[in-house]
Steps between C-alpha positions, in 0.01 A plus 500: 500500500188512704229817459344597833689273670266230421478437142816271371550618095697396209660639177445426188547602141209479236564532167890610582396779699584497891190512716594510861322465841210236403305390751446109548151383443526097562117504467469681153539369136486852368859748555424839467751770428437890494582742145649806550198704400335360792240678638267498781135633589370310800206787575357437126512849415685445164787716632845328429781447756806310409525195700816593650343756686303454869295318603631155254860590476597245254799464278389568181773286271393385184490708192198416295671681179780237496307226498396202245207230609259731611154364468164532584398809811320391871326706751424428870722210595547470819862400659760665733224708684423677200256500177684545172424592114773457312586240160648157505914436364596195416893429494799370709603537857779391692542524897740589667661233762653614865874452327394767247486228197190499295261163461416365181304778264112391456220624300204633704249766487519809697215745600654845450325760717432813336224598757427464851115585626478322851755379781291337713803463786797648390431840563820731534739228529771421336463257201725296252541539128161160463466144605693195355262233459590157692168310520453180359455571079742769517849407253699476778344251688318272211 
């Protein structure tokens, strides 16, 4: 699938659970993937908009509730356009290859987004469910 008709993604499944429409970073070590109770406040006003809504539009797939690893919180990282809060998962992922067969199940760490507060270029377009790490230290590629 491509998003905007620019950006090539990926599937994958974390921790079992299906997590569609990643976008492919082959510059990042970090994937990123977005909890359900996502929300956004670019204008810093404190007032809370899920981040399904306009202007990030993203999809919103991982349920925090249901899952084990999770780990230490983070605030203002920078990736995808965006700055994101959220707390760090560790646990396995798979990817999904073109002939619909899943690769090999490593362990990695996640940043689940629970909050958006900037989108420095994104604005009002549509966006994928996070980024799948391909840079040089990421588990795939070492």
């Amino acid at each position: 699938m491509v998003i905007n008709d620019m950006v090539p993604t990926v599937n994958m499944t974390f921790q079992g659970h299906a997590v569609n429409d990643m976008w492919i970073n082959p510059a990042s070590d970090n994937s990123t993937a977005y909890f359900y109770q996502c929300y956004q406040d670019l204008a810093g006003t404190g007032e809370q908009v899920h981040c399904t809504a306009s202007p990030t539009f993203v999809h919103a797939q991982l349920n925090e509730t249901e899952l084990t690893g999770i780990g230490q919180t983070f605030t203002g990282f920078r990736q995808g356009g965006y700055r994101l809060d959220g707390r760090n998962v560790v646990g396995s992922f798979a990817l999904e290859l073109n002939d619909t067969t899943m690769t090999t199940s490593q362990s990695t760490t996640i940043l689940g987004v629970s909050q958006i507060t900037d989108d420095a270029w994104g604005y009002n377009r549509q966006d994928g469910s996070g980024e799948v790490a391909l840079g040089p230290n990421t588990p795939i590629v070492t």
